[in-house]
C-alpha positions in Angstrom: -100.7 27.3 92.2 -97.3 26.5 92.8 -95.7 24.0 90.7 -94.1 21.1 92.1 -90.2 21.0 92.3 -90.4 16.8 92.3 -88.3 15.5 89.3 -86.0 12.6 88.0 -82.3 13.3 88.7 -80.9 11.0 86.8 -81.8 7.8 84.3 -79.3 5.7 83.9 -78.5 2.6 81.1 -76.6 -0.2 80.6 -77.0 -3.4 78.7 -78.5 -4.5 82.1 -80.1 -2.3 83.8 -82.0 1.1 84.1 -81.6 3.0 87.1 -83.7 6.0 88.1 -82.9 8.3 91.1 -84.6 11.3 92.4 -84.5 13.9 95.1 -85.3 12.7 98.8 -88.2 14.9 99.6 -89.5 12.2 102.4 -92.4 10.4 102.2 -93.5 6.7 100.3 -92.3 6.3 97.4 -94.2 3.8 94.3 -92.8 2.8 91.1 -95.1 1.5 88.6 -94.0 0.1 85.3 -96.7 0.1 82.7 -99.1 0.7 85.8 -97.7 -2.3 87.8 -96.3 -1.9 90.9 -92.6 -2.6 90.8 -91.2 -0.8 94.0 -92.1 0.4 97.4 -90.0 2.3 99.7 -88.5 5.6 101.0 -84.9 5.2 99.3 -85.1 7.8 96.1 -83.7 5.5 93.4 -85.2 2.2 91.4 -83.3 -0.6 89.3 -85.0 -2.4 86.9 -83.4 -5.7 85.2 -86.7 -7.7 84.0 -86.7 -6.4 80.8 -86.6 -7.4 77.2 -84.2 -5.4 74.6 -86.3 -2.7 72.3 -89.4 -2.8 74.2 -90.7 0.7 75.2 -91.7 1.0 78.6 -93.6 3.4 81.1 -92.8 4.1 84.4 -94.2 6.6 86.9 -93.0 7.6 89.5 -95.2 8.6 92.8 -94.6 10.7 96.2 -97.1 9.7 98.6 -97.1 12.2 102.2 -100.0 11.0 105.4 -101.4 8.5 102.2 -101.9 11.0 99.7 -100.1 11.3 96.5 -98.5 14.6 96.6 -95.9 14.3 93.1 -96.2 12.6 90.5 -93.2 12.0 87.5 -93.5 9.8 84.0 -90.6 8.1 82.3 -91.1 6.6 78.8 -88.0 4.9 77.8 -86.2 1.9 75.9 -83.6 -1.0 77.2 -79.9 -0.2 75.9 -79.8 -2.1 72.7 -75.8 -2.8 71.6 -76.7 -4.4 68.5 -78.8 -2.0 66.5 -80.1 -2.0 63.0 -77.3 -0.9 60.2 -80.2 -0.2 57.7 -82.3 1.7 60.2 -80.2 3.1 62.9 -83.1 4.7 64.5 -85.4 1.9 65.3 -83.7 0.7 68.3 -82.0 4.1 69.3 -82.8 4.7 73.1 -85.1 7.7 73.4 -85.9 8.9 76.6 -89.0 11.3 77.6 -89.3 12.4 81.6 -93.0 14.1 82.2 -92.7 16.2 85.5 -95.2 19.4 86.3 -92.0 21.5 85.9 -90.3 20.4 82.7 -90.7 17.9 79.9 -86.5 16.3 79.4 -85.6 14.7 76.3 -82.8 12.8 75.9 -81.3 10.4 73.6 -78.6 8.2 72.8 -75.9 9.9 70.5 -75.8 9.6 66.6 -72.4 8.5 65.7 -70.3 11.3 64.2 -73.1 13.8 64.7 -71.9 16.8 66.3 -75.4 18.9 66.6 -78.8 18.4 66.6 -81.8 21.0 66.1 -84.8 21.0 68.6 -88.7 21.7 67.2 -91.7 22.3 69.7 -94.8 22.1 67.5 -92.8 23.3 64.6 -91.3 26.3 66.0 -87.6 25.9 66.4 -86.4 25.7 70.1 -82.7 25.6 69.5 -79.3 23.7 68.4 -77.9 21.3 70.9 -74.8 19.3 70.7 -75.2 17.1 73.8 -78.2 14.2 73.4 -80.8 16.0 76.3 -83.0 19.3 75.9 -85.4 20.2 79.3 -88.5 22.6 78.0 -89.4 24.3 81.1 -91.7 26.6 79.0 -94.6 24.4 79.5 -98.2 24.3 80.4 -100.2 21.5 81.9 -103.2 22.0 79.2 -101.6 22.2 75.8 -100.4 18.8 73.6 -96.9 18.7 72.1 -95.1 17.4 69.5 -91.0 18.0 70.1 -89.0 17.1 66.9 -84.9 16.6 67.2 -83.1 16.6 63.6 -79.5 15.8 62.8 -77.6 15.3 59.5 -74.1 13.3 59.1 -71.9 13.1 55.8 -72.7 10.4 53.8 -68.8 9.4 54.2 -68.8 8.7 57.9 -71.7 6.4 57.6 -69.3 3.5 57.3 -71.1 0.7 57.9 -73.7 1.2 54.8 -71.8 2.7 52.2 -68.5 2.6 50.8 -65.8 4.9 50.3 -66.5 4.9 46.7 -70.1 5.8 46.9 -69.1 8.8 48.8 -67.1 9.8 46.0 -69.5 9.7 43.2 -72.2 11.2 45.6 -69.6 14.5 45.8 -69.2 14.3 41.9 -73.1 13.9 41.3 -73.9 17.0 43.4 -70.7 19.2 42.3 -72.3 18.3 38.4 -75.5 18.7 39.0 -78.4 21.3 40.3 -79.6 20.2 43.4 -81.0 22.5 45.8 -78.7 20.8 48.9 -75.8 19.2 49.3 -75.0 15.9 48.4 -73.8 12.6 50.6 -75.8 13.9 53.9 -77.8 11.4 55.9 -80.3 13.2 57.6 -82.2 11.9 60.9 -85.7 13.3 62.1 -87.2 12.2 65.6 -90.8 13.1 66.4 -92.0 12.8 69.8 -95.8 13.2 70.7 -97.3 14.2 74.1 -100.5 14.6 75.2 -101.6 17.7 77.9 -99.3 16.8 81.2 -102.8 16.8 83.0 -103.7 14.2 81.9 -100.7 12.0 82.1 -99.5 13.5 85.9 -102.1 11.5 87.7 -101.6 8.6 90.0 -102.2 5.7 88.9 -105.1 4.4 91.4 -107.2 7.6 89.5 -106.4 7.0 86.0 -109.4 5.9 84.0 -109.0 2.0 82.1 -107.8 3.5 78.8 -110.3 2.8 75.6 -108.4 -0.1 74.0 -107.9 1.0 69.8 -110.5 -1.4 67.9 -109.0 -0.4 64.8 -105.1 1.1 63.2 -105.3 2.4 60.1 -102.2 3.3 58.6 -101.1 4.8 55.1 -98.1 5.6 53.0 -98.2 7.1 50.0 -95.3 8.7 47.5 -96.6 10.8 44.6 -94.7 13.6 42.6 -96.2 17.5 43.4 -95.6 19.0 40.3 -98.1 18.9 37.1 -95.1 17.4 34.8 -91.1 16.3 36.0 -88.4 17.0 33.8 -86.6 13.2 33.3 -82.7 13.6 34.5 -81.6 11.5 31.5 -81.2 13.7 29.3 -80.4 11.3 26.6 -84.0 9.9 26.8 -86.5 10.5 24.3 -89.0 10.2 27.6 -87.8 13.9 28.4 -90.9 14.7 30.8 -93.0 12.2 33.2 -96.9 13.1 34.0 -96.7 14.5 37.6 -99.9 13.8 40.1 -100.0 17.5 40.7 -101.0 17.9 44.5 -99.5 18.1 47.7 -100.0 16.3 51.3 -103.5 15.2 51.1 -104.5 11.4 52.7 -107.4 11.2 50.4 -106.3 12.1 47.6 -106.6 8.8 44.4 -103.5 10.8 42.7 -100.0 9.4 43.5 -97.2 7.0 42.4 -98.1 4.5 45.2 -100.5 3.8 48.4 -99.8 1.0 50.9 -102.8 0.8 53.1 -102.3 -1.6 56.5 -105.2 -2.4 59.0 -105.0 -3.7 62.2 -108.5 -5.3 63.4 -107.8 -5.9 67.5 -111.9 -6.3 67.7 -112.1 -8.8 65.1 -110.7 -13.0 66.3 -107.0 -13.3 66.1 -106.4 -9.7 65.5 -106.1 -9.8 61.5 -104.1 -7.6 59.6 -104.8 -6.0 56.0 -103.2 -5.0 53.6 -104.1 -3.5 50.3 -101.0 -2.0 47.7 -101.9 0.4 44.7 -99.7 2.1 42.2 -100.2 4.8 40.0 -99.8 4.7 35.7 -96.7 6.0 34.4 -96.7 8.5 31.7 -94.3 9.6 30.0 -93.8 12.6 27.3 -91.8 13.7 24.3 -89.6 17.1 24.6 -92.6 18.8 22.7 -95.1 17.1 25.2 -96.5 14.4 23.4 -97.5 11.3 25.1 -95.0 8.2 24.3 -95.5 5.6 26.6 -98.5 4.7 29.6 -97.5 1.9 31.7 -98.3 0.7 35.1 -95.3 -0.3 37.4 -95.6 -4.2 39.5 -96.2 -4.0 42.7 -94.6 -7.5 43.4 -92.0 -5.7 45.7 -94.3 -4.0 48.2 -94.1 -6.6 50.7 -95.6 -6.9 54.5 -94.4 -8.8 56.9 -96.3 -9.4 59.9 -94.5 -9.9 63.5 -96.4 -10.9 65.9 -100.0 -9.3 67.5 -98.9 -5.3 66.8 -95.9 -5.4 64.7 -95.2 -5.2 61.0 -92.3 -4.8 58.8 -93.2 -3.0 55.1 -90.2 -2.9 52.2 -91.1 -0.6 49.3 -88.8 -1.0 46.0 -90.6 -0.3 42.9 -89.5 0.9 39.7 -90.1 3.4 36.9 -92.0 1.2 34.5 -90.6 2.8 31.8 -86.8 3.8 31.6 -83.9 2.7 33.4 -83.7 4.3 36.9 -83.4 4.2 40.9 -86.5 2.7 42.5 -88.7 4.7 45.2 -86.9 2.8 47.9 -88.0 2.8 51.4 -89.2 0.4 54.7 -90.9 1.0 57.9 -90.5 -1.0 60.9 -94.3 -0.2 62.8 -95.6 -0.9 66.7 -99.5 -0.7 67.0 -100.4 -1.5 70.6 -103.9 -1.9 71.9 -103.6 0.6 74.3 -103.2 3.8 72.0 -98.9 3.2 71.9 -97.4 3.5 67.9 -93.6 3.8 67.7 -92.8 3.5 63.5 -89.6 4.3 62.5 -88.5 4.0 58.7 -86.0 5.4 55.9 -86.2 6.5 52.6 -84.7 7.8 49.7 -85.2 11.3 48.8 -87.4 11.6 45.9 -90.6 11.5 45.5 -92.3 13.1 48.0 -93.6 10.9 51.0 -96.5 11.4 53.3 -97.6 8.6 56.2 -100.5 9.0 58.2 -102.4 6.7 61.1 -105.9 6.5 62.1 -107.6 5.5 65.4 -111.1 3.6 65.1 -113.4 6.0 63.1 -111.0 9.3 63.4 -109.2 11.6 60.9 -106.0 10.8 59.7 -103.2 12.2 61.9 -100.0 13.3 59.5 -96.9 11.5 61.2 -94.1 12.2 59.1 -94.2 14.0 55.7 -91.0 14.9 53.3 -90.9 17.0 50.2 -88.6 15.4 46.9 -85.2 16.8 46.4 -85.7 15.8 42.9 -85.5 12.8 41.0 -82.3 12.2 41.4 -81.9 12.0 44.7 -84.0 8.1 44.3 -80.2 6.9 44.1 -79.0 5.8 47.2 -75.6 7.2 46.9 -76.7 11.2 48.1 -78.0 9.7 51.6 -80.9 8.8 53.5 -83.5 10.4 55.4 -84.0 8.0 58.2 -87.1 9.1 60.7 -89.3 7.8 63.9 -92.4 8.6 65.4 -93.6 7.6 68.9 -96.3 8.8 71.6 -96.4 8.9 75.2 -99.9 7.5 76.1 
């Protein structure tokens, strides 16, 4: 079967407005928005100004010939935004996804002094861009996919967070030191997660009511991989620290610290939980004796609840027993009812991190995972790692 040549021409933002236009291939045309009807006509374009800044929206799209649906295209998208977040750029960055039989288009608003940006398609690399789209035509209509775009900036034009100093001792710690990459880079990682396009390129009338999530489960935990880590003070008699001697596991009891978050939508008034655990501290002598056990606070592990699906979750705690950077990171999180999680977060480079969701009674689903670049890198002079991950339901 021949696949339909019906797809968006163009989306369009301002502060104000969104404006999608297509080709005129005759026929009715309906625009729904979050499967209400928003237009009727025959005139292949739709503005939409009822909307509120940083919500993310669906729109679809349908070609109706003798009052059958012939086409349908999906839009998930978010309002223009001027003000965004200086701590987390990425949270209200507008990211577009367009669902047609014929292509799946990302696009999204540039990063400022980022010149390229590298395209993943269920981990196999795609490409390098250096404009803010990339159309996959090499689709199928049965297969999920998860499309990742990553970018990196120098630490020095990130003006609005750090200084010019900072830059400076970033380049002297990594042109004095071993590190196994460069120094002052901010690096940028968006994951985007789609379901098989046959089941999203239905009209609307035929789409089944959606389960509605009972239960979110979410869970981020840091822990170091390796059996033992080599302390980068070299003047301290605490030469090694115990590691927790695994990798990416959600079960796993060994780690430096757990956050665990529930959201109950079946329970009255939707509660939220929240449960914080952190791991002993042990530290060893250069000829591996045991010196000190302690137990960091948890104190600054905070939640912040806003509203029915939201939450906001700071991380800043502290090596119990020497002087040093804190595991430093925060999460802005959307849970909707309907299936919908857009989190988006940053971190510091070292330990390693691993977050993962759960629906109802189902298995953990890995959202975003990074490896340590050693100790060190827990000093927020060396840059960032700022990251997002969103669905289209």
């Amino acid at each position: 079967m021949e696949k339909s040549l019906f797809e968006l021409s163009s989306v369009i933002h301002t502060q104000d407005e969104i404006r999608l236009t297509w080709p005129d291939l005759g026929g009715i045309y309906y625009v729904y928005r979050d499967d209400q009807l928003f237009y009727e006509g025959i005139i292949p374009s739709f503005c939409d100004r009822q909307f509120k800044q940083g919500k993310l929206y669906h729109y679809t799209i349908e070609r109706v010939v003798d009052g059958v649906v012939t086409d349908v295209v999906r839009l998930q998208t978010t309002p223009y935004v001027a003000e965004k977040n200086v701590e987390n750029p990425l949270q209200f960055l507008v990211m577009t996804t367009i669902i047609a039989q014929t292509q799946i288009a990302l696009s999204w608003e540039m990063m400022k002094d980022v010149e390229t940006y590298e395209i993943y398609r269920n981990d196999v690399f795609l490409g390098k861009v250096c404009s803010n789209q990339y159309i996959d035509r090499a689709i199928t209509l049965d297969q999920p996919y998860v499309y990742r775009v990553q970018a990196s900036r120098p630490l020095k034009k990130s003006e609005e967070r750090f200084s010019k100093g900072k830059s400076i001792i970033a380049y002297m710690i990594g042109k004095f030191t071993r590190l196994k990459k460069e120094t002052g880079i901010e690096e940028f990682v968006v994951m985007k997660e789609i379901p098989p396009l046959n089941e999203l390129l239905i009209p609307v009338s035929k789409r089944n009511m959606k389960r509605k999530v009972n239960d979110w489960k979410f869970r981020y935990t840091t822990f170091l991989a390796g059996k033992t880590i080599k302390n980068p003070h070299i003047f301290s008699k605490n030469r090694y620290f115990q590691g927790d001697e695994r990798g990416f596991n959600p079960e796993s009891h060994r780690f430096r610290t757990c956050v665990d978050i529930a959201l109950h939508n079946h329970l009255r008034r939707s509660p939220m939980t929240f449960m914080k655990r952190v791991g002993k501290t042990v530290a060893y002598s250069k000829d591996g004796e045991i010196r000190e056990v302690a137990v960091a606070s948890s104190n600054q592990i905070k939640l912040e609840r806003i509203g029915e699906t939201k939450f906001l979750l700071t991380h800043d705690v502290k090596n119990p027993l020497v002087q040093a950077p804190a595991i430093d990171y925060e999460v802005h999180a959307i849970l909707g009812q309907n299936g919908l999680f857009d989190i988006t977060g940053f971190h510091n480079q070292a330990p390693h991190h691993e977050v993962y969701l759960m629906k109802d009674e189902g298995e953990w689903l890995l959202i975003y995972s990074a490896e340590s670049e050693a100790l060190i890198w827990m000093a927020d002079v060396l840059g960032w790692r700022y990251w997002r991950h969103l669905n289209f339901h």
